[in-house]
N, C-alpha and C positions, 0 to 999 in steps of 0.2 A: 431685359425690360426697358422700355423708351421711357424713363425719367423725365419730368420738364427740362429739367439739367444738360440731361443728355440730345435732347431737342435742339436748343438755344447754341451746347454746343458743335453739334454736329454743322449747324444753318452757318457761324463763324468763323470754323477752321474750312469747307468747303468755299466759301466768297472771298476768304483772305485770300486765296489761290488765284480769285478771279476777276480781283478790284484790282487796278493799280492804283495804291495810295497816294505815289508821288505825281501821280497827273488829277488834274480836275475830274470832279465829277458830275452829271446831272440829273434829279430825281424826278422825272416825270409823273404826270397823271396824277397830280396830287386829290382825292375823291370827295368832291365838294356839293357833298347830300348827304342826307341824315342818316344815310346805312352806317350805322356805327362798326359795322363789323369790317368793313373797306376802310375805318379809321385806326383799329384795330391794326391792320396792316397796314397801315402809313407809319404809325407809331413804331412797329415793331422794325422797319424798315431801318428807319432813325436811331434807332435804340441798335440795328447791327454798324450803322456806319458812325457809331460814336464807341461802340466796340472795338472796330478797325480801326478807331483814331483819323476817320474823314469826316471834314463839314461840307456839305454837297455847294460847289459855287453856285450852282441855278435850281430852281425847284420851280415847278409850274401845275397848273391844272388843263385840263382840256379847255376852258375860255380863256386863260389868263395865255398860252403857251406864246411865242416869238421868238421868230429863228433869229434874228439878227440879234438879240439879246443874249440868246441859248450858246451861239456860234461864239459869238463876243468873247463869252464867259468861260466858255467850256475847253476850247481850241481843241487839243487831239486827245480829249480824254475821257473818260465811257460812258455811255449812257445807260441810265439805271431805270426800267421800267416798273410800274408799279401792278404790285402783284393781285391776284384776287380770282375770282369765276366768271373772269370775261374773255376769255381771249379766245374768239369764235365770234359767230353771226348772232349773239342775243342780244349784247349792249353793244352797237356798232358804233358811237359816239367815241369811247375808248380807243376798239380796235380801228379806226380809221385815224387818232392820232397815231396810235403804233409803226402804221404802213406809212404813214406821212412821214414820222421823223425816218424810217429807214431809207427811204430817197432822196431826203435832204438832209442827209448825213453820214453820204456812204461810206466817209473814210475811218469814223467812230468805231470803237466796239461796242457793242451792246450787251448789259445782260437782264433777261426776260427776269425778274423775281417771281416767284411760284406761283402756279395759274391751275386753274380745270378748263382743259381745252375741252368745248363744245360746237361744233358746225351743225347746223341741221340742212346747211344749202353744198351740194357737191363744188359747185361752183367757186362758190366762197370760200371754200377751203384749197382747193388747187390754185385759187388767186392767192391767196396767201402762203401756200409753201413758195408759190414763184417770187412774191417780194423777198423775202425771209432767206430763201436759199439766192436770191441773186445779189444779197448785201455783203454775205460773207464772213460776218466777225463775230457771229450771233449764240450767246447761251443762254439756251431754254431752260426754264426750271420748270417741274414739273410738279407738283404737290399731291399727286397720290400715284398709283402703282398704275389704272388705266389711261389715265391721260402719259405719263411716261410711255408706254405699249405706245400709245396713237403718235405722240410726239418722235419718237425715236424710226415708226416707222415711216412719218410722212416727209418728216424735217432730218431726218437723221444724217440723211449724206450730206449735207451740207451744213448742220448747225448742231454745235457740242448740246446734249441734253443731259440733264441731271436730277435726279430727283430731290426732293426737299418737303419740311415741312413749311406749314402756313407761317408766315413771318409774324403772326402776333405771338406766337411760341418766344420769341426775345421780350416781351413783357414780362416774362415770370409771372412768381406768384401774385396776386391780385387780390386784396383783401374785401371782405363782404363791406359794402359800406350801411348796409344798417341793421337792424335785428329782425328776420321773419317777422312777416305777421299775416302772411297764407299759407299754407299746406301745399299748395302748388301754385306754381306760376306756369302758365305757357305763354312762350313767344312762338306768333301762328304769323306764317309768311299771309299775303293777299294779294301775293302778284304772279305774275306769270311762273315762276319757280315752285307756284304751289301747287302742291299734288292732289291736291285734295280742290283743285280745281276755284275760277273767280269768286267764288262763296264760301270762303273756308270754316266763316262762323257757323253759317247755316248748316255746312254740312255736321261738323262736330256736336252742333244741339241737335240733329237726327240721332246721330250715333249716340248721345250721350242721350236720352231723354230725361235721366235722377236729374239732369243740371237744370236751374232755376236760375239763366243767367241776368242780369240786370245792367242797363247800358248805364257808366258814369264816367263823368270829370274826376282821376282821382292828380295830387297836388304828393307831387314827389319830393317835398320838403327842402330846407333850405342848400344849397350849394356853396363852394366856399368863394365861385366867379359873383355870388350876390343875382344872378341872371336866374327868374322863378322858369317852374317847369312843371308841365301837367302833361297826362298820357290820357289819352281816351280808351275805357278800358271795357271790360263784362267780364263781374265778379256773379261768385256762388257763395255771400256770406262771407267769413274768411279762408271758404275750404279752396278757393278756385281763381287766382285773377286771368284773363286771357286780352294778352295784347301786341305790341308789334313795336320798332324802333320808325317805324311812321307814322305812328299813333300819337308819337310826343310831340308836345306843342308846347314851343317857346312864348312866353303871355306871363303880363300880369294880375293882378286879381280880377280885376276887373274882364278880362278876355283879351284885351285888346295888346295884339301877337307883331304889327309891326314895325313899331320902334326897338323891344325887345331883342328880336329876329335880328334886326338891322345892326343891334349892338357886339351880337358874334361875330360880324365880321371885322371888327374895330381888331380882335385877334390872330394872331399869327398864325401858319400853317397848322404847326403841332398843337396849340391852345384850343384852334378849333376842333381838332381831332380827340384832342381830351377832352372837351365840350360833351362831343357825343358817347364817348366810350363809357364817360365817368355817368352820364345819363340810363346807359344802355347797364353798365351794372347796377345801379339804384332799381332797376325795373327785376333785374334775378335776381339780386338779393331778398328783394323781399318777399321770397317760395323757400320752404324747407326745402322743398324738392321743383325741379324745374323741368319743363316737357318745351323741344323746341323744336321744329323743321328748315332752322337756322345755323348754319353751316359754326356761325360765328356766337351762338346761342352754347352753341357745344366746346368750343374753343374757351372763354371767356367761364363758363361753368367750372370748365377743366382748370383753368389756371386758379380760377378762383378757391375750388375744391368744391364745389357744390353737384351733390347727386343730382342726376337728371336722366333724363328719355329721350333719344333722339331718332324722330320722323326722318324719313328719306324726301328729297325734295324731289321736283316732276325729273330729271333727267339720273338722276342715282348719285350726285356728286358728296350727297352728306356722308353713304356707305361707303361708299368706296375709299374718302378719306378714313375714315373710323378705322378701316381694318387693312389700312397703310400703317398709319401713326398709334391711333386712341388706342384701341381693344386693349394693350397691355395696363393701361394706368388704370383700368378696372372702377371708375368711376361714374359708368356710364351705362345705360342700358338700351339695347335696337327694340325698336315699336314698328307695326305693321299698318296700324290707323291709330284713329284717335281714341277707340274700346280700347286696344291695345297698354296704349300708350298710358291711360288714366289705371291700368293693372297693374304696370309695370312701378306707376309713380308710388303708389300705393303699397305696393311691396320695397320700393325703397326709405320711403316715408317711417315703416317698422323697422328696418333694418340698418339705416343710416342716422336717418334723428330721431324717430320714433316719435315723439310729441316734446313740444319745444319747453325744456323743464324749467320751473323757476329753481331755484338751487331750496334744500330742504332748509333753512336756518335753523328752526325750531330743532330739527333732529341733530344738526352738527355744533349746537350750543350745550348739548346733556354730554358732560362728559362720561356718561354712563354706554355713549356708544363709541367712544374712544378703547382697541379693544387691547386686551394687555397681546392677546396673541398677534398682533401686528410688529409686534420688537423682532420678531425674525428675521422680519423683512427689511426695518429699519439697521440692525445691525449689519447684515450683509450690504446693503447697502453703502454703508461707513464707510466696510472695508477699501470703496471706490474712489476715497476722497482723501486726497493727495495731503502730505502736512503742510501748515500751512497755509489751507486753502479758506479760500471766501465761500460760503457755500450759503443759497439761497434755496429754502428747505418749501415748497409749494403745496402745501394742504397739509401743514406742519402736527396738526392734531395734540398729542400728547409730551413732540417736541422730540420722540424718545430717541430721533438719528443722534442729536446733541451727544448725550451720553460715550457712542460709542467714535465720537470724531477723532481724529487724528490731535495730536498737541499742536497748538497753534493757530487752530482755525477757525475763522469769524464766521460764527453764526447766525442769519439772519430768518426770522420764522415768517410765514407769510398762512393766512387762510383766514376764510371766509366771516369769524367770529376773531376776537382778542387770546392769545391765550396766554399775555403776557404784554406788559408795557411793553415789550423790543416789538407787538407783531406787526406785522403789515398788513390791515384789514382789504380786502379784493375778494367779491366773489367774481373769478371769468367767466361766467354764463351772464353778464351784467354790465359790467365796467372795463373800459379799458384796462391790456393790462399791463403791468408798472415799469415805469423804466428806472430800471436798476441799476446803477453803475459800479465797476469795480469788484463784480462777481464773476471767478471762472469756475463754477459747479453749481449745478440747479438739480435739485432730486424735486419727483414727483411722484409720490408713491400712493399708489390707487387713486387716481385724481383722475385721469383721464377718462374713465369710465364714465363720470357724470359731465362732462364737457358737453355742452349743446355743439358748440362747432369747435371740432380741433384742428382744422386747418387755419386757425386763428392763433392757435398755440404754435404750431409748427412755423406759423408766416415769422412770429413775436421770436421765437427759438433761433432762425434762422439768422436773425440781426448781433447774435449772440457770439461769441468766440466762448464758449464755454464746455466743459462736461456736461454730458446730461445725463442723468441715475434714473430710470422710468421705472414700474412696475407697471403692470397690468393683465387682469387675468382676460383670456383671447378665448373669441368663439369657439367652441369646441360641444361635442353633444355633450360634455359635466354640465357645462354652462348654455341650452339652448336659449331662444329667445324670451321663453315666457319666464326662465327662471332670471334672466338677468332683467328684465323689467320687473319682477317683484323686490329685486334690489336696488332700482331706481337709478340704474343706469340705460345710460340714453345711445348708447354708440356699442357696435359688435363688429370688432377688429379683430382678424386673423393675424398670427405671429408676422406673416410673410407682408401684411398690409404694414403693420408697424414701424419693419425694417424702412420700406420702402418708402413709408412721409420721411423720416426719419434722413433717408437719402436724400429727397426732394429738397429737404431745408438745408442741406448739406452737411448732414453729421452720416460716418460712418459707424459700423457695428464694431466695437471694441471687445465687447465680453456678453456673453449670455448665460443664464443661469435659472432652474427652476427651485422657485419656494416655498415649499412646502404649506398646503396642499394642491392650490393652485395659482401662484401668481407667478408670472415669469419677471424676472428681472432683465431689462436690457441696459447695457452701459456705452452711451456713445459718446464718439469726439469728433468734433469738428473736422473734417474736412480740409485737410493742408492744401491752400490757394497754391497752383505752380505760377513756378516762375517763367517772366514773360521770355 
């Protein structure tokens, strides 16, 4: 299974091969326009060469670039190109610095960082294996399985190729930055990438005819840059927002976009890129579920942990990555149009968050639903918890792990209501959640089940050096959908999905165990960092 883990590492131990640390290096192409998803990949870039333990001597964009500066700085040591779905005849601005720096700088090595090679001009394409193969020192990366095919056969005798994932995979995890409040989001391309052709609204209000879309200014709330932001958007109520990462407009209240505008550039390469990305998630987050034709729509989802639909763009490059990389991490589903796609969101909407709950207080205040038959589960649980140990008890209830602790160990209760001066009141479907310090054992027993988003647990667990004690009873036909929403849980996880956030945060599977009737216990630990 490809892990984000396993992603990020694969992209580091492969480049460390291919950098030389102890020579200078230069990050070309830096992607300076609002496609947040090209920032994505600037980011991720950054985030491998501070992995490697290199700071790039030059960085440039295609207006800012200068070779005497670039030569200056760099003397004999590699040039880093910057990765994305240009390297072909669509965005020729790019690939015409590409082919420039390679003849003004033949003695350099070069490495391509992961591209979807697209030519739709013969010509164009044998112009560029001739540059490419006549420089000499060149490594292709290839970011899915057919541009690899096309790269290897056109560039192959002459230029190492490799395959890889998209470099914003170095981002990790990615947390929601704010709480739903549509049922679906889609990010709908409008440019030449879109498949659904120059009209992509029109066409999907054919397709969809139920939708009642309405054109609005929506104000995507404060930032911590202080810099406001609105997206032009067509909503359905709160069932539907559909918009784009060119949609969003730098402006303050009043409308007026270019003093504002003007002031992103006052920040640095990477500021700016966080500018956009952090913009570009405020717009997913706010969909249970998200529907995208967004290469970077689906990456950024992924990291985030947010279910979604992903549309195929006009030349295939959304699928073809998908079922390189994605298809294992299971959080995604392929759509054929936009009927499709609103099916699919739909059935993940039941299946994933089902409908965004408020947490029951009223019912988890009656200790009368506090149940004596939950001490099984509690007691086993105990058994996990080392003497000794600090142990932060998460939807604590009736407290009853206490009882069966090891001697020596501080107990600290945490859940929704008081159930005791020591508690820690937090409902996580609500409030951030607590930073605790000086706990290495966190039990959560039946709690996950009512999480609106647990990849919010998992991002929070992940910062953790601790044990973790879970219970949770897993999709299974005991428990299909309609009976576990009359319990009032909102999320339907398979044993094997559990393992695997589980890995995602970095805890391994220590011990498993079934409890009678049906909850399973999983017992993980952390993950031993190797050494460098």
């Amino acid at each position: 299974m490809n892990s984000l883990q396993d992603l990020s590492d694969k992209i580091i131990q492969s480049y460390r091969g291919l950098i030389d640390a102890s020579r200078p290096v230069a990050l070309v192409d830096f992607p300076d326009s609002m496609n947040s998803g090209d920032h994505a990949i600037w980011l991720g870039e950054r985030a491998l060469l501070r992995a490697l333990g290199i700071e790039p001597a030059y960085e440039c964009s295609v207006e800012t670039y200068d070779r005497a500066a670039m030569s200056d700085r760099l003397g004999n040591g590699t040039i880093l190109m910057h990765g994305g779905g240009n390297f072909g005849d669509i965005y020729t601005n790019y690939h015409e610095l590409r082919l420039r720096l390679l003849k003004e700088f033949p003695d350099n090595p070069v490495v391509v960082f992961p591209q979807t090679m697209m030519f739709f001009s013969d010509n164009e394409l044998r112009s560029t294996v001739r540059d490419f193969s006549a420089h000499g020192q060149v490594t292709l990366s290839a970011r899915d399985a057919l541009t690899f095919h096309m790269m290897r056969k056109h560039f192959g005798d002459h230029c190492r190729v490799i395959l890889m994932p998209d470099m914003a995979m170095m981002l990790g995890s990615i947390p929601r930055s704010v709480t739903p409040s549509f049922n679906v989001v889609w990010i709908k391309r409008a440019d030449l990438e879109s498949k659904l052709g120059p009209t992509p609204i029109k066409d999907i209000q054919a397709s969809l005819p139920s939708l009642t879309l309405q054109s609005t200014r929506a104000d995507l709330g404060p930032f911590e840059d202080g810099i406001p932001t609105f997206a032009s958007v067509l909503t359905d109520g709160t069932q539907i927002l559909i918009s784009d990462w060119y949609h969003l407009q730098v402006a303050d209240a009043s409308g007026r976009d270019v003093e504002k505008l003007r002031s992103t550039y006052k920040l640095d390469m990477d500021g700016r890129s966080w500018f956009w990305v952090e913009r570009a998630m405020r717009l997913l987050s706010a969909g249970r579920v998200v529907i995208t034709d967004r290469l970077h729509g689906h990456l950024l989802c992924t990291l985030a942990g947010i279910p979604h639909v992903l549309l195929n763009n006009s030349y295939g490059k959304n699928f073809t990555y998908y079922e390189t990389w994605s298809r294992p991490l299971d959080i995604c589903r392929l759509a054929a149009g936009p009927a499709d796609a609103l099916a699919h969101a739909k059935q993940l909407l039941l299946t994933h968050s089902a409908k965004w709950h408020e947490t029951d207080l009223k019912r988890w205040s009656d200790p009368r639903n506090l149940h004596e038959s939950w001490n099984l589960r509690s007691q086993r649980a105990a058994a996990f918890v080392r003497p000794g140990a600090s142990l932060l008890d998460i939807g604590c209830g009736k407290m009853a792990i206490e009882a069966f602790l090891p001697a020596g160990c501080c107990y600290i209760p945490m859940d929704v209501v008081a159930r005791d001066e020591r508690t820690i009141v937090c409902d996580l479907n609500v409030q951030a959640y607590p930073a605790v310090n000086g706990v290495d054992h966190i039990s959560m027993l039946g709690v996950l089940e009512y999480l609106n988003d647990p990849p919010a647990f998992w991002r929070w667990a992940a910062q953790k050096n601790v044990r973790l004690i879970l219970s949770y009873i897993v999709f299974s036909p005991s428990f299909p959908l309609a009976k576990r929403r009359e319990m009032g849980w909102v999320n339907d996880f398979g044993r094997d999905e559990i393992i695997a956030q589980a890995a995602s945060a970095g805890f391994d599977l220590a011990h498993e165990e079934t409890i009678p009737p049906d909850n399973t216990l999983f017992v993980f630990d952390r993950r031993p960092v190797p050494r460098p």
